[in-house]
N, C-alpha and C positions, 0 to 999 in steps of 0.2 A: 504494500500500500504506500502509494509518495506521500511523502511531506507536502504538507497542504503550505504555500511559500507564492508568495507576489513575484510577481516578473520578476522585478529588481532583487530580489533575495535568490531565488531559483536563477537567475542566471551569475550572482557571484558566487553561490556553493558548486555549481557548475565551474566555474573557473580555476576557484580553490581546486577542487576535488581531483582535477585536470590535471594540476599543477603538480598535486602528492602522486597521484601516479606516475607521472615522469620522472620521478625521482630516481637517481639511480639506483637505491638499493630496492624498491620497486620492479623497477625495470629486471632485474639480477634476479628478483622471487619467482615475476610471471612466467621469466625465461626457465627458471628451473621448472617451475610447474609443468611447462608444457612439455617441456624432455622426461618429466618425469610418467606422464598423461600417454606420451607415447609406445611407452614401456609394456602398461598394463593394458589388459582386457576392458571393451567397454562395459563391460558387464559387470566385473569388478567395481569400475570408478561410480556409477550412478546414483547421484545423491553425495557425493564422497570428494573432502579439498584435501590438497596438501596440506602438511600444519609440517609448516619448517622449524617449528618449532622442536617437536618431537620428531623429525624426520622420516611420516608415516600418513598414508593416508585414513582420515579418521570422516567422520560423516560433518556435513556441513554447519550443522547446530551446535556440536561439541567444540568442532573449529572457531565456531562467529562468538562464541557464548563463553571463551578463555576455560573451559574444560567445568565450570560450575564454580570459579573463581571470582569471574566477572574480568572485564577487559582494562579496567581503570584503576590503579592502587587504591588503598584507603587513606583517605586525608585522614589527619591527627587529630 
């Protein structure tokens, strides 16, 4: 579901957003992802990201969701 965002707001998260993708170490992840995507069966991947973190493919909720940690530190 999008973000419900005015012209002007939707087109500077658009620009942001643009911008962090370009980034090289960005750039360095997708590249991995896709070499890695190529490896495996598409039947295996369905539903499933890389998480470079753990260097394994885990399903896309577990990935976006920091494993049930949350993606953010805790402020003090």
């Amino acid at each position: 579901m999008p973000q419900k965002l005015s012209k002007k707001a939707a087109a500077a998260k658009k620009a942001r957003d643009l911008a962090f993708a370009k980034t090289p170490a960005r750039r360095r992840k997708k590249a991995e992802n896709q070499r890695k995507r190529r490896k495996k069966s598409a039947a295996f991947l369905k539903g499933k990201d890389y998480d470079h973190s753990t260097g394994r493919f885990v399903s896309v909720a577990k990935n976006r969701g920091g494993f049930g940690k949350g993606t953010k530190p805790k402020k003090k």
